[in-house]
N, C-alpha and C positions, 0 to 999 in steps of 0.2 A: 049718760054717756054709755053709748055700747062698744065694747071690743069685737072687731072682729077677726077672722083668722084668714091669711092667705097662704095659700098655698105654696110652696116651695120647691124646688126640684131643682137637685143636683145630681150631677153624674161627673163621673171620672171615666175621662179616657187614656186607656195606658200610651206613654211618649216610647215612642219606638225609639227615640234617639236617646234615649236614659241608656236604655240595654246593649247600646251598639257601641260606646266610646270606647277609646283610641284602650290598647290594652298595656298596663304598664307592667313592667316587673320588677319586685321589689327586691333587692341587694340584700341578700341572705342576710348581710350582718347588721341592717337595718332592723331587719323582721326578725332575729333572735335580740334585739334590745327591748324592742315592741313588744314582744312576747317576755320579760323578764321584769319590763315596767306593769305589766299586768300583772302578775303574782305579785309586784313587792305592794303594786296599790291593792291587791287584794287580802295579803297579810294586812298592809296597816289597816282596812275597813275591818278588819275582822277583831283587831286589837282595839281599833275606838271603839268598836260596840261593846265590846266587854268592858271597857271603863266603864262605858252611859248605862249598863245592865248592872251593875255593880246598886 
């Protein structure tokens, strides 16, 4: 039994309609919770690892 190889070809083409959507704006006090839920998950990632390093 031989293997053989075929050839493949792939390409990406960029979606112009990715970069064009509707533009929203986010409610400041949405985006200061977002931003607060990110340091506290960042404290606790930082506190599990020092258990699992222990």
């Amino acid at each position: 039994m031989t293997m053989r190889t075929v050839p493949r070809s792939y390409s990406i083409a960029p979606s112009i309609m990715l970069n064009d959507g509707p533009r929203v704006d986010i409610d400041p006090a949405l985006r200061l919770a977002r931003n607060q839920e990110k340091e506290d998950i960042k404290g606790l990632n930082n506190k599990f690892s020092d258990v699992i390093s222990r």
